[in-house]
N, C-alpha and C positions, 0 to 999 in steps of 0.2 A: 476424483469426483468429476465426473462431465456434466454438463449442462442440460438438464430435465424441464420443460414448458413448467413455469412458478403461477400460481392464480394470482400471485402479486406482482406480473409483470406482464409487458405486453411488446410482441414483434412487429416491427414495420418493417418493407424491404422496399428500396428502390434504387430500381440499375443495380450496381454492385454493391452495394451497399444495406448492411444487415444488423437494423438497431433491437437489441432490447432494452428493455425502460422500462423504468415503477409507474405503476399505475395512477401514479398521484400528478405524475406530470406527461401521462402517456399524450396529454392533448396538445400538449407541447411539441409533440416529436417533431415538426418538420424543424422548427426554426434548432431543437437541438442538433439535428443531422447536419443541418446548414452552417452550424455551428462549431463543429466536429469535422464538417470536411474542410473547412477554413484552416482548421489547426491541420489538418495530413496535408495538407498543400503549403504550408505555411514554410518560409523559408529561418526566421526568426526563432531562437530556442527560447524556451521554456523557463520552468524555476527547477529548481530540485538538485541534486544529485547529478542523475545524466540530462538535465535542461530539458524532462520530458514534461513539466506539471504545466497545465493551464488552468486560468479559473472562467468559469463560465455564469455567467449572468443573465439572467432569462429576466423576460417579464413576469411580471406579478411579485417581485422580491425573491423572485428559487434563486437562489447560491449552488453551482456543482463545482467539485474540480475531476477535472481528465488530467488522466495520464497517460500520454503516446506510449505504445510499447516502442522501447528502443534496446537493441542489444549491448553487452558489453564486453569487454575482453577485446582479443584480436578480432575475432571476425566483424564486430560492428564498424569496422574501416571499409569493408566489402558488401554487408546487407544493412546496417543501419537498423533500420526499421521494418523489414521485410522477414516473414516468417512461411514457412512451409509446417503443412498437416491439414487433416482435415476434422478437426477438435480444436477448434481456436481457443489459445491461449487465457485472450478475455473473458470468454461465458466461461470457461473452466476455472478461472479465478471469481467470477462471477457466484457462481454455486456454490464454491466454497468460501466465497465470503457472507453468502448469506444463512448459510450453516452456523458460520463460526457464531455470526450475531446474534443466533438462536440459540446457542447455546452460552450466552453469555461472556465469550470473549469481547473484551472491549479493541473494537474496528469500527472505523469508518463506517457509516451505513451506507450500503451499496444500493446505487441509484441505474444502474443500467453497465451497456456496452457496447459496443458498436465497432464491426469488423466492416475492412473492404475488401474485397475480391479482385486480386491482380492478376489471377491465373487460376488453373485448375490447383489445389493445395497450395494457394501461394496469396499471402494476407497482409494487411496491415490490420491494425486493431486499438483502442481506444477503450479504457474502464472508466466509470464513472462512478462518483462519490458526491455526500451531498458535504459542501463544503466546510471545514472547521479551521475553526482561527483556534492559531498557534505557532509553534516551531516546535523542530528534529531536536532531538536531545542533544547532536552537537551542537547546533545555533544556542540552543540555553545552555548550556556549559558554559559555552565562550560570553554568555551575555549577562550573568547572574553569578556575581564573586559573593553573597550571603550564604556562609559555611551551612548554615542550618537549612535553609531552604534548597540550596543546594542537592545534600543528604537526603531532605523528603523528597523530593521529586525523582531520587535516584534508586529509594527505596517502592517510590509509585509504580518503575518501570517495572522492579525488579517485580510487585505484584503483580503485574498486568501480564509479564512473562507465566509467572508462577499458574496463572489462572490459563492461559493460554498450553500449558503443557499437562494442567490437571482436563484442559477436556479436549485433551485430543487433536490438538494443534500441531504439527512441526513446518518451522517456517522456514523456506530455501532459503533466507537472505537477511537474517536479523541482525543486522548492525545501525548505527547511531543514527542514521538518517533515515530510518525505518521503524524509529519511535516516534510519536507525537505528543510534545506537551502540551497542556489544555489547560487555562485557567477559567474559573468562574469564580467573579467576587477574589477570596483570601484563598481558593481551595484549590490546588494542582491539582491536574489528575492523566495521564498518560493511556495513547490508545496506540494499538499497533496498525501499521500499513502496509501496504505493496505485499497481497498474499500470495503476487505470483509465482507458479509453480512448488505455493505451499500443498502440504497435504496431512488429511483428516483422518484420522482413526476413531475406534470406537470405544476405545481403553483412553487411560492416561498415559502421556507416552513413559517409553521406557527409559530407566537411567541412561542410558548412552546415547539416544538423541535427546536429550536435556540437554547432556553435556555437549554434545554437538553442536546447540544452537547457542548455548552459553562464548563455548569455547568461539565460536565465530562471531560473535558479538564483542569480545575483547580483543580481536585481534581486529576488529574495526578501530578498536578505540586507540590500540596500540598505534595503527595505522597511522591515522586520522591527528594522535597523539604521541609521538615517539618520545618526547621530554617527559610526558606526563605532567606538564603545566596545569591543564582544566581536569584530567582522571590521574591522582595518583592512585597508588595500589589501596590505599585504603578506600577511596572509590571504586575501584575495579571489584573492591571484595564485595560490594554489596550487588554490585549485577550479576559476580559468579562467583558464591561464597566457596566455593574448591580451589582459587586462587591464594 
């Protein structure tokens, strides 16, 4: 899914630099931008996984968080943060997270994105979200030994997945640090993140990318988990009851 002009969003450009933003905080844009190129210039990492999340605080009370796009694997030793195409990565995540939200997958609600221009096809890029308090399902593993609560919040995922694969979701990257727990008052509740280089279909997906995204979702945890101290197998079965 590529990036189609949304009535619920609006483009600024200046210099190299290419924001789109929800219209709720479009009057905002410069100091976001100012904002955003602090973090691409920024030499200090981040929070997260690859140390790409920032959280951004505007005036008037807006809460956003950005996340740098950064690469991984071998080549991120060599481009980092540097991407080629000309279909930036962000609004292509961008669209598809606003689909997802529309169709009731529980995401993050998408607040903009913001690409920079290094060269002809050659980017840096910036997604934006409006921010939620919580932690990754491994941070709550490791932080919450109540067997029961535990269990629900693991079965919450496992709903959030379920709903995400009945409309048409497959997610490049679904492992532990790409769930989000949510509390409000007594009541969990689990949203999925970072849909980059997810993709949309118009069906429910089919049994084999289920299992795709199941099966990569426990070898996160395997990963992440090699003793199976915070996921034994009895936890693993509930994320991927073919275990």
């Amino acid at each position: 899914m590529k990036w189609h002009a949304d009535p619920n969003f609006s483009t600024f450009r200046i210099g190299r630099r290419e924001l789109v933003i929800h219209r709720d905080i479009a009057s905002q844009s410069a100091q976001i931008m100012q904002k955003l190129g602090e973090i691409t210039s920024a030499v200090e990492a981040g929070a997260g996984n690859r140390k790409s999340a920032y959280r951004l605080d505007l005036d008037g009370g807006v809460e956003l968080f950005a996340r740098r796009g950064r690469r991984g694997g071998m080549i991120a030793s060599i481009l980092n943060d540097v991407y080629f195409g000309m279909t930036p990565r962000p609004l292509t995540e961008l669209a598809v997270t606003i689909e997802a939200m529309r169709r009731g997958i529980p995401v993050a609600e998408p607040m903009g994105a913001m690409v920079e221009w290094i060269g002809p096809a050659l980017y840096c890029g910036l997604f934006l979200t409006r921010a939620v308090r919580g932690m990754t399902l491994w941070e709550f593993v490791k932080t919450d030994d109540d067997p029961t609560v535990r269990r629900h919040v693991l079965e919450q995922a496992r709903a959030a997945i379920d709903i995400m694969h009945t409309q048409g979701l497959f997610h490049a990257d679904l492992n532990l640090h790409n769930l989000l727990v949510t509390q409000a008052r007594d009541s969990f509740s689990v949203i999925i993140i970072d849909l980059d280089k997810s993709r949309l279909f118009d069906a429910p997906l089919s049994l084999a990318m289920r299992n795709a995204n199941a099966a990569r979702l426990v070898r996160s945890a395997r990963k992440l988990d090699p003793s199976g101290k915070f996921l034994d197998a009895s936890a693993l079965s509930i994320l991927n009851p073919e275990i």
